[in-house]
Steps between C-alpha positions, in 0.01 A plus 500: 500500500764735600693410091162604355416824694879571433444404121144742510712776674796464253269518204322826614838700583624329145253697309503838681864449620879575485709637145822364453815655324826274457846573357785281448823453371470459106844262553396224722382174386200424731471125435840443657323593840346178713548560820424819794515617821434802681774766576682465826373827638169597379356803685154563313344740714223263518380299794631193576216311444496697159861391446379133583146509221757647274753252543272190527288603165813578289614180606190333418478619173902463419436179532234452346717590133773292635762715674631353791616652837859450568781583753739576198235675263556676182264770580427687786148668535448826733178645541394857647247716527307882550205548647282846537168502640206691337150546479307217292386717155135293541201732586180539552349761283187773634348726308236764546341702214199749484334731254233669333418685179829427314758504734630237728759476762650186639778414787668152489789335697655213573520302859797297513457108557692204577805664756855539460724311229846390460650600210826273436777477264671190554801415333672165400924479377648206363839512535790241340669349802830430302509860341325706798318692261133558511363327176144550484219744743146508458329785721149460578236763619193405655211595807316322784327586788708648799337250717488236279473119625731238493344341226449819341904514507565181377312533221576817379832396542471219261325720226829747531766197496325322235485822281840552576611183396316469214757735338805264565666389299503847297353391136253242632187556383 
């Protein structure tokens, strides 16, 4: 139950969710890379728990294409992020019009709805272990609600990491 709610949360955030911009180094052959682990010293800004969702779904879907997670891996992968906080941009419209004859007069406005939101740019480095040279970044920017859930997390968490991912290798269509 917990998958499928994740699944239904992931698909909402999918359509309304993060944008993605990558850049890379033209150079590299891609398909040499098999196997990743996380930088040493990542300091995301994020919570730890964050750091953990982030870490656990990356891995997940790494995986899942056949990378594999090594001691002595040919790429390292650091992740950080910014955050602001704003108002959500959904209201509530009002309006109030009169007149008579030919004229007319109105007043309208809009009630804000739905609390505070998280705006985030998170960004992902792949950098060659051998060279130390970052080879590839995607940077993705995306919202949810300040006092979003656990789940809520999780699953936008997957729709940003599986965006993100989508565009590696650079080329794949």
């Amino acid at each position: 139950m917990k998958l499928l709610s994740i699944l239904v949360l992931s698909i909402f955030l999918v359509s309304c969710g993060a944008t993605v911009a990558v850049d890379y180094d033209k150079q590299v052959d891609f398909s040499k890379y098999t196997s990743y682990n996380y930088f040493p010293t990542i300091d995301s800004g994020l919570s730890e728990l964050d750091d953990n969702r982030i870490v656990q779904i990356t891995d997940s879907l790494l995986q899942q294409r056949g990378f594999v997670k090594s001691e002595t891996p040919q790429l390292f992968i650091n992740f950080y992020a910014r955050e602001s906080v704003s108002r959500s941009r959904n209201t509530i419209g009002i309006g109030v019009g009169g007149g008579g004859g030919n004229v007319g007069v109105g007043v309208s406005g809009g009630i804000p709805i739905g609390g505070n939101v998280v705006n985030q740019q998170l960004t992902m480095d792949f950098i060659d272990v051998e060279k130390d040279e970052l080879v590839w970044q995607a940077v993705a920017e995306g919202e949810m609600k300040e006092r979003a859930t656990p789940q809520q997390k999780e699953a936008y968490y997957v729709s940003v990491i599986q965006k993100i991912l989508a565009k590696y290798p650079p080329g794949k269509k």
